[in-house]
C-alpha positions in Angstrom: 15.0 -17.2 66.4 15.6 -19.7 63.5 16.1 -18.4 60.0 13.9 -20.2 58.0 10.7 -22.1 58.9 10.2 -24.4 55.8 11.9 -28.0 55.5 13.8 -29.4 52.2 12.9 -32.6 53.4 10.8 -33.3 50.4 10.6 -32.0 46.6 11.1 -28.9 46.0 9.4 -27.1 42.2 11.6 -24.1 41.3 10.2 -21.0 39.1 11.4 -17.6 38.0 9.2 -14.8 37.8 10.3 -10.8 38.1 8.0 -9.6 40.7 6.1 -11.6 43.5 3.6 -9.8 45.1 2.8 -11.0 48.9 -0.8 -9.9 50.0 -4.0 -9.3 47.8 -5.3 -6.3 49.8 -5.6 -2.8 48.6 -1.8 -2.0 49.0 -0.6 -5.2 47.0 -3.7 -4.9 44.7 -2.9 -1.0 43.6 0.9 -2.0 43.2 0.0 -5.3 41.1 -2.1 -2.7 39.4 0.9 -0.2 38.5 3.6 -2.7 37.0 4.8 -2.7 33.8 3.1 -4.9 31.9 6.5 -6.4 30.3 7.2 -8.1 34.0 5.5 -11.0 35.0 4.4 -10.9 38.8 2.7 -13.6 40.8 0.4 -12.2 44.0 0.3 -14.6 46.8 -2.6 -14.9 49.1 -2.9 -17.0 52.2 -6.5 -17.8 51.5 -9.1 -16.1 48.7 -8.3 -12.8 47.3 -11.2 -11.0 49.5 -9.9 -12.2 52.4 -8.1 -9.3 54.0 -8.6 -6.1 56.3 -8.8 -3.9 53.4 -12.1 -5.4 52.3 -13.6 -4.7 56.2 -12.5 -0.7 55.8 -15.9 0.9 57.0 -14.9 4.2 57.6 -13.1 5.2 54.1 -10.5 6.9 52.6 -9.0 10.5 53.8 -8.4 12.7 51.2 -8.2 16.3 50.5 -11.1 16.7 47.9 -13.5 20.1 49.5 -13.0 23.4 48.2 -12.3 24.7 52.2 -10.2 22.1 52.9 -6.4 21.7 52.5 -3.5 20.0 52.1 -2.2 21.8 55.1 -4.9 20.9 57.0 -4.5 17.2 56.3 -1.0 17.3 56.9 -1.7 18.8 60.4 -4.4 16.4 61.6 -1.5 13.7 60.8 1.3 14.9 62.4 -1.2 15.9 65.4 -2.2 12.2 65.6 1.0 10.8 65.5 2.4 12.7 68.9 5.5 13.8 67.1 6.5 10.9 65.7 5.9 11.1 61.8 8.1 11.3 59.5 6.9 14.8 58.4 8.5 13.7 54.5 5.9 10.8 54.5 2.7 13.0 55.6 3.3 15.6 52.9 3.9 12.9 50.1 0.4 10.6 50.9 -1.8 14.2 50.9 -0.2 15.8 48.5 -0.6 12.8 46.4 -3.8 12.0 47.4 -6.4 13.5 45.5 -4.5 11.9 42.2 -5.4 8.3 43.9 -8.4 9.2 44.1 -9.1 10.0 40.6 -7.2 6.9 39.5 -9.6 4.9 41.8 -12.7 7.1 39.9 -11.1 6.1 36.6 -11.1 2.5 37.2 -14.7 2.2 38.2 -15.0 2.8 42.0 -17.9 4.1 42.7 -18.3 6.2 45.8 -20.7 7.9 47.3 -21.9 10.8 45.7 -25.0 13.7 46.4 -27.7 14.9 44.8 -25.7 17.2 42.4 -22.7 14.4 41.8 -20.1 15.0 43.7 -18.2 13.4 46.1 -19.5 13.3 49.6 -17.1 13.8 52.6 -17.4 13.4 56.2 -15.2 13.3 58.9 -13.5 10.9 61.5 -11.6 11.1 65.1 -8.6 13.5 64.5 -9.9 15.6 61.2 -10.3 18.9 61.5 -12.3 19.0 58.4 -15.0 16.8 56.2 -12.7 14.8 54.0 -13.3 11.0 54.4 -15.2 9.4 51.2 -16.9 6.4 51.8 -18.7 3.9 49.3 -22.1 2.0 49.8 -22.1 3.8 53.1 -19.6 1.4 55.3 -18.1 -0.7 52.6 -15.7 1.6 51.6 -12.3 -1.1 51.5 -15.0 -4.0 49.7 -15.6 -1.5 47.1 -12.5 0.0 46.5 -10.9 -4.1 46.5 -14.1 -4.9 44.3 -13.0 -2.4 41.9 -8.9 -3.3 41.7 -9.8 -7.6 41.6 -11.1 -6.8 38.5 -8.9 -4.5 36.9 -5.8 -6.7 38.3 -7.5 -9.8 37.1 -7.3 -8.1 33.4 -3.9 -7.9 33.3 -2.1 -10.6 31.5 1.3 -10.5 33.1 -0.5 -11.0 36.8 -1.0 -14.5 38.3 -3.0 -14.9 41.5 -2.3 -17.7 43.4 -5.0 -18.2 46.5 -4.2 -20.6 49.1 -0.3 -19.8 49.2 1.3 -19.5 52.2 4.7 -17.5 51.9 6.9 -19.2 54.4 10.5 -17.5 54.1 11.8 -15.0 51.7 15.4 -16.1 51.1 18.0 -13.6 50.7 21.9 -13.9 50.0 24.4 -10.9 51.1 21.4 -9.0 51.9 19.7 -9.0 48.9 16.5 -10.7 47.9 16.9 -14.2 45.6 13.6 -15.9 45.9 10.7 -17.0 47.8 9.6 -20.4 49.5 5.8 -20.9 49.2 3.6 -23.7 50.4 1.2 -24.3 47.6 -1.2 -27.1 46.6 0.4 -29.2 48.9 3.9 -28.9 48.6 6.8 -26.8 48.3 7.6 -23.9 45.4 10.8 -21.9 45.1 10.1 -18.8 43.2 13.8 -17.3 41.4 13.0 -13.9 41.8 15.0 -10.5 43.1 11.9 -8.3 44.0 9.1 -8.9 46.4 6.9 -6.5 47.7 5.4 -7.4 51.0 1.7 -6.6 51.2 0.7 -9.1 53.6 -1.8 -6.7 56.3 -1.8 -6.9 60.0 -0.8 -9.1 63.0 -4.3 -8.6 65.1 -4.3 -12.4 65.7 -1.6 -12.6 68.1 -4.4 -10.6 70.4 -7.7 -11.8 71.8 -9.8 -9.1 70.9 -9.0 -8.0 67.2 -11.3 -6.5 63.9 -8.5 -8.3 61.7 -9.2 -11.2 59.9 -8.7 -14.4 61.0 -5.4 -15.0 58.5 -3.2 -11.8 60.0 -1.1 -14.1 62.4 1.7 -11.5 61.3 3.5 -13.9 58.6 4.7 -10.6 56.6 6.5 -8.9 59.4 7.9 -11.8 60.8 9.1 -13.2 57.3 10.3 -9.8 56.9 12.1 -10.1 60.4 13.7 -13.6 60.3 15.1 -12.4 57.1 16.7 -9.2 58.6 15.1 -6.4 57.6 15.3 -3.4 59.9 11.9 -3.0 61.5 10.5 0.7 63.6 8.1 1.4 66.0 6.0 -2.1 66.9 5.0 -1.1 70.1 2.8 0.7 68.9 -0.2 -0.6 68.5 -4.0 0.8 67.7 -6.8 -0.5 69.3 -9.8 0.7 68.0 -12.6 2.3 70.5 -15.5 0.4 69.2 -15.5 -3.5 68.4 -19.0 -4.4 68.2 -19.2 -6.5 72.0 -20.3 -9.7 71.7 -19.9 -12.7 74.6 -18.9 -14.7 70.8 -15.3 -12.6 70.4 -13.5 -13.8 72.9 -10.2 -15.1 70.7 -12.0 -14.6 67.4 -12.6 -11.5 65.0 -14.8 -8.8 66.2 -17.1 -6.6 64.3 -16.2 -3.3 63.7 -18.3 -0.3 64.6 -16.7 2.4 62.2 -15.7 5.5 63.6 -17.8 7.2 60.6 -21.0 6.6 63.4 -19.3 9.4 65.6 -18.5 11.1 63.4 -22.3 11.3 61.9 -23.2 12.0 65.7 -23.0 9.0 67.9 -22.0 9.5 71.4 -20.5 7.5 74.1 -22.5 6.6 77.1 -21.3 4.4 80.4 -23.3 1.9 82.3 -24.9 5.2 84.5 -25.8 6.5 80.9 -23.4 9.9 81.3 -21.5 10.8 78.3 -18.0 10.6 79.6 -16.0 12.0 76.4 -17.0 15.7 76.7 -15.1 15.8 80.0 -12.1 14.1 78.4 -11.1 15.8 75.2 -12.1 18.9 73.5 -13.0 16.3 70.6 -15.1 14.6 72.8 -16.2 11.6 70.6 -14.0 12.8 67.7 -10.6 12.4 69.8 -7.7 10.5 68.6 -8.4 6.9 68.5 -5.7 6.1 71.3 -7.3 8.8 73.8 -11.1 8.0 73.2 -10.0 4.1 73.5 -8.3 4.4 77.1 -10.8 6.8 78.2 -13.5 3.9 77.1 -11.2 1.0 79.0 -11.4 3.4 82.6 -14.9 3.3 82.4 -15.3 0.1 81.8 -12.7 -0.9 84.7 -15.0 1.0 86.9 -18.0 -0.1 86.3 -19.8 -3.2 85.7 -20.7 -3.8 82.1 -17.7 -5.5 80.4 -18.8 -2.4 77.6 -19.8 0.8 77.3 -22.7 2.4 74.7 -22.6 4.2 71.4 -26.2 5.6 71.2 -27.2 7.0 67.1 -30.6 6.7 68.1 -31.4 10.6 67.6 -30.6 10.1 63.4 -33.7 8.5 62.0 -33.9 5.4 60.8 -33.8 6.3 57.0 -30.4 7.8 57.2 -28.7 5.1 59.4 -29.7 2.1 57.4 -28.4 3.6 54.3 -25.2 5.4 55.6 -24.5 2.3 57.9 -26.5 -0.6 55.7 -23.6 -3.1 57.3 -23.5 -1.9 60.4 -27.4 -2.3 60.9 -27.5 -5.6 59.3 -24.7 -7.3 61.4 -26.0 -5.2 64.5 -29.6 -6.6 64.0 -28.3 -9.8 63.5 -27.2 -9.9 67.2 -30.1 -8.9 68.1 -29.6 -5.3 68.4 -31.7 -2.7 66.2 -29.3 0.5 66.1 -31.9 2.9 65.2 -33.6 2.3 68.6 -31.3 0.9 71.1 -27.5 2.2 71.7 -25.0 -0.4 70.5 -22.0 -2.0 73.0 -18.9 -1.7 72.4 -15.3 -2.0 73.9 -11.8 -1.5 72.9 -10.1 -4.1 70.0 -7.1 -4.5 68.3 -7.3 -2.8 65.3 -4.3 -1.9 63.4 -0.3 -1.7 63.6 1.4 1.7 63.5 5.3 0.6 62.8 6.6 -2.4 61.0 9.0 -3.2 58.0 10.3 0.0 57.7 10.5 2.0 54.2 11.9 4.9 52.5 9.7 7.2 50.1 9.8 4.9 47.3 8.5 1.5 49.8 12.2 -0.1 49.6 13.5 -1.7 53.1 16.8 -2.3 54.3 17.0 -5.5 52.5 18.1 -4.8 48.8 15.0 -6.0 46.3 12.0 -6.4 49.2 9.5 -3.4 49.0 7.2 -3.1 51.5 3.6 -1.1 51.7 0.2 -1.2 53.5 -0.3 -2.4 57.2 3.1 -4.4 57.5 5.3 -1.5 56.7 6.3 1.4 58.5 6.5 4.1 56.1 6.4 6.8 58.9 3.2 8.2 58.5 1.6 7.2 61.4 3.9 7.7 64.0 2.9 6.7 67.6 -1.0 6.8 66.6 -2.6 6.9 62.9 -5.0 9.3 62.1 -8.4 7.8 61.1 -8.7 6.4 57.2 -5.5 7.4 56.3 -4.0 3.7 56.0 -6.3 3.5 53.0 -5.0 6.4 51.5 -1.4 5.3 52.7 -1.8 1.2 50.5 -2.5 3.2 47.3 0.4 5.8 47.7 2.8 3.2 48.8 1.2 0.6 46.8 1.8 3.1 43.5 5.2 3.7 44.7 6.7 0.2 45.3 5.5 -0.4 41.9 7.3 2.3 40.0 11.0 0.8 42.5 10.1 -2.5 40.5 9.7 -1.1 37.1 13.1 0.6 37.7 14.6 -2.3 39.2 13.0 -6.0 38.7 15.3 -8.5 37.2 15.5 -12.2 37.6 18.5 -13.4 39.6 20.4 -16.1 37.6 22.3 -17.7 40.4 19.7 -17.9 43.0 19.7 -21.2 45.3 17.9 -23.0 47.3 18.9 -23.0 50.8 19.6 -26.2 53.1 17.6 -26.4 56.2 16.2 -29.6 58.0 15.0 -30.3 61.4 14.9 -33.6 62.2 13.0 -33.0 65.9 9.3 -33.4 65.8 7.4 -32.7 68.6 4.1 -32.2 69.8 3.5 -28.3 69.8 0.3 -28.0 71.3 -0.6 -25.5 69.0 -4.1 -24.3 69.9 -3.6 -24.4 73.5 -0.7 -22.3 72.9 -2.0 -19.6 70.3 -4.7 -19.0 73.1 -2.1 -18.5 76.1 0.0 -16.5 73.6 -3.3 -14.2 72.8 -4.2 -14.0 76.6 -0.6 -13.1 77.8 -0.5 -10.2 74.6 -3.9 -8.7 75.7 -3.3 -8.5 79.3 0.4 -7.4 79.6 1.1 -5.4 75.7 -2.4 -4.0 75.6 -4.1 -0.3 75.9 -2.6 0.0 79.6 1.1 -1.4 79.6 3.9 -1.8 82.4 7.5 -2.8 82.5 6.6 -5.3 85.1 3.7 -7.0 82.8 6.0 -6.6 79.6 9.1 -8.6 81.0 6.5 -11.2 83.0 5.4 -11.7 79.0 8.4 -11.9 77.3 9.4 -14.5 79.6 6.8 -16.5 78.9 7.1 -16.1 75.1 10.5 -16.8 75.6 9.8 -20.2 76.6 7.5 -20.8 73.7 10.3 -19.8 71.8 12.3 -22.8 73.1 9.7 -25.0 72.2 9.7 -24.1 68.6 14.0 -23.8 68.0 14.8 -26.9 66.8 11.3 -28.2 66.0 10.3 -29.1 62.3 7.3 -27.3 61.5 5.0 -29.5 59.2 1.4 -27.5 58.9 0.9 -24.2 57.8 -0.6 -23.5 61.0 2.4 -24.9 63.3 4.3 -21.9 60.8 1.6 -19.4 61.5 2.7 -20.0 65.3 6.4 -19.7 64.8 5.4 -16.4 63.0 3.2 -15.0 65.7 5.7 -15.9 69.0 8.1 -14.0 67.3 6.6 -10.8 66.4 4.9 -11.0 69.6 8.2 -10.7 71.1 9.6 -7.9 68.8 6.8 -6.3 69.8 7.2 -7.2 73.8 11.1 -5.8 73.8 10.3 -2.6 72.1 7.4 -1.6 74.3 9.4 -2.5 77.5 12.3 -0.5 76.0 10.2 3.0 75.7 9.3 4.0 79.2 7.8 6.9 78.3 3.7 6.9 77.0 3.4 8.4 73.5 0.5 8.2 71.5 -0.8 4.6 71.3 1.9 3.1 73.9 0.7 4.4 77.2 3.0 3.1 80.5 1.1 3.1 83.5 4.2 2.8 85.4 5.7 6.6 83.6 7.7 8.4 85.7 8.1 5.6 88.3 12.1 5.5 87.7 11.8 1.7 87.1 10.9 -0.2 83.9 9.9 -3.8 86.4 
């Protein structure tokens, strides 16, 4: 694995700043939001500033806010979720310190959804015991909530946004963070700076199925990885029950169909039109994400629509186009009207459970890089995250890595530039190659997994691998595919290395006494 991907082949602008923020999404957003206004910070975003998971959060936020709820409860349905992995620390910090981001979202103008007498309005999700999910304009939760931080971020005079940036390398000496290397209006920056915190969002890309964005090629954790952070837990992996199925998603971004729809009273129907979940969870519908997924993959396997159906159909119409408005619209516009006909849907990639890991306070095992949201592993989630608790999880980390960089941000005098050139420039292939490299991650590291498929993989990425060693890597996109080969095979070794099925990471050969 090479260090760095850039090239000091050509110029190369230097700038200091105190704090560079990586990611524009609700984690990066909420810390940019919490810095002292005395340090200047730059946010870096690989396209616009909507661009990102956070603005596709249907669902909501999880939060204890109900008078019969508590934080007990909360903390339970996590560590249920999360098969025993969670770091039990983590849970009782992001509900304990939940209902205060809440009211800090209020007091900046979110606005969500409220009832007749004005208060909040709670429902619940796969995994919750109790109502406590909030949700804005229905299923726009994450667009509102981002909506509602772009402009309070864009206020504040110390913050610079800079769209269009890709973050190629964070460079580091002895360990500690010195600067970044950005790609930015058409050539290279160097950004003197000693804290970073990564927000950069998910990896679905590396998969052929996904509901991320089409930017999450995994840059973050694999900037985060060449630069030799400690990383935790990335075989596991979410897949989310119900991507909206369309012939259209085959290696593109699917459409979500919240989990908020069960949990309002949809139900799961195969092609013989029996619901299957009440035989396969006392949930039923409401099951963990990872349980109600595989259970949806069987029946699919076994029968011979490539989906299975969420029927709604018994809610009227009145209530599902305003609790679902997006849902419905997007639905209808593949020619599918949700309040009469059940809606198909299959398994997708969805979210990552592990990643960069973190302490409390969002600081990895590199000295001056923070790290919170989707591409850090704070240990909340454990082997399988609880339904809208990432949400919850980018402002309590995101608030967090904040207050380490008011303690700690300084501008490192000495910092350099580092030497790298690769001469070799060859033909990559790089399409071709991105849609082997989703194909091979979907069939061998997906919601069924064995050691056999995991090393046939890894082989295969390890020649890709090759490919790219020595190679000099002139578009953002030949970058993007350095990224994703290599945190497809972090991902690929730590799968094959727990035999055992745990939450999300379920081995189909368990038990057999071999891992080939």
């Amino acid at each position: 694995m090479r260090r760095y991907v850039f090239d000091t082949d050509s110029s190369v602008t230097e700038h200091e700043i105190d704090v560079a923020i990586v990611g524009s999404g609700l984690a990066g957003m909420y810390a940019a939001h919490h810095l002292d206004a005395a340090l200047s910070c730059i946010i870096f975003t690989k396209e616009r500033m909507e661009t990102s998971s956070s603005s596709l959060a249907q669902g909501g936020i999880a939060a204890v806010t109900e008078r019969d709820d508590h934080f007990t409860y909360h903390y339970l349905d996590t560590i249920n979720a999360g098969a025993g992995l969670c770091d039990k620390k983590a849970v009782r910090l992001i509900v304990e310190e939940g209902p205060k981001e809440i009211a800090e979202m209020l007091s900046i103008g979110t606005q969500f959804d409220i009832d007749m007498d004005g208060k909040l309005k709670t429902t619940r999700e796969g995994g919750h015991g109790m109502n406590r999910i909030l949700h804005a304009g229905g299923d726009a939760t994450g667009l509102e909530m981002v909506r509602t931080l772009k402009e309070t971020v864009r206020n504040k005079k110390n913050i610079t946004l800079h769209e269009n940036a890709f973050v190629a390398d964070i460079i580091t000496e002895k360990n500690r963070v010195t600067g970044l290397m950005v790609f930015l209006g058409g050539g290279w920056h160097f950004y003197k700076t000693d804290c970073v915190i990564l927000a950069s969002g998910g990896l679905g890309q590396i998969y052929r199925y996904t509901t991320n964005p089409y930017v999450a090629t995994g840059d973050g954790f694999a900037v985060a990885l060449r630069a030799g952070a400690v990383m935790n837990h990335l075989e596991f992996i979410q897949f989310h029950p119900t991507g909206l199925y369309t012939p259209e998603n085959r290696n593109r971004q699917c459409f979500l169909i919240s989990e908020a729809v069960r949990g309002e009273g949809g139900i799961l129907l195969n092609e013989a039109g029996d619901r299957f979940m009440e035989h396969s969870h006392p949930l039923a519908e409401l099951a963990p994400r990872d349980i109600v997924a595989r259970e949806i993959y069987r029946q699919i396997q076994e029968q011979t629509l490539p989906y299975v159906k969420l029927d709604i159909t018994h809610r009227s119409k009145e209530f599902l186009t305003s609790r679902f408005p997006t849902i419905y619209k997007t639905c209808l516009e593949h020619g599918i009207d949700m309040t009469t006909t059940p809606i198909p849907v299959g398994p997708v990639q969805h979210y990552m459970m592990g990643g960069v890991k973190t302490d409390l306070n969002g600081e990895t095992s590199i000295k001056g890089l923070l790290a919170c949201g989707e591409v850090a592993s704070t240990g909340v989630h454990g082997a399988n995250r609880l339904a809208s608790n990432s949400t919850l999880e980018c402002l309590v980390f995101g608030r967090r890595c904040a207050q380490t960089a008011n303690q700690n941000a300084y501008r490192p005098k000495d910092a350099s530039i580092p030497s790298v050139f690769h001469s070799q420039h060859k033909e990559l292939h790089i399409e071709q190659r991105i849609i082997e490299l989703k194909g091979l991650m979907v069939k061998y590291c997906g919601i069924l997994r064995s050691g056999r498929d995991l090393k046939c993989a890894l082989e295969r990425l390890k020649d890709m691998n090759s490919e790219i060693k020595e190679a000099s890597l002139r578009t953002i996109k030949e970058m993007e595919y350095c990224n994703m080969v290599y945190i497809a095979m972090e991902i690929l070794k730590c799968a094959y290395a727990r035999k055992k099925s745990i939450g999300a990471h379920y081995r189909t050969d368990e038990g057999s006494g071999s891992n080939d």
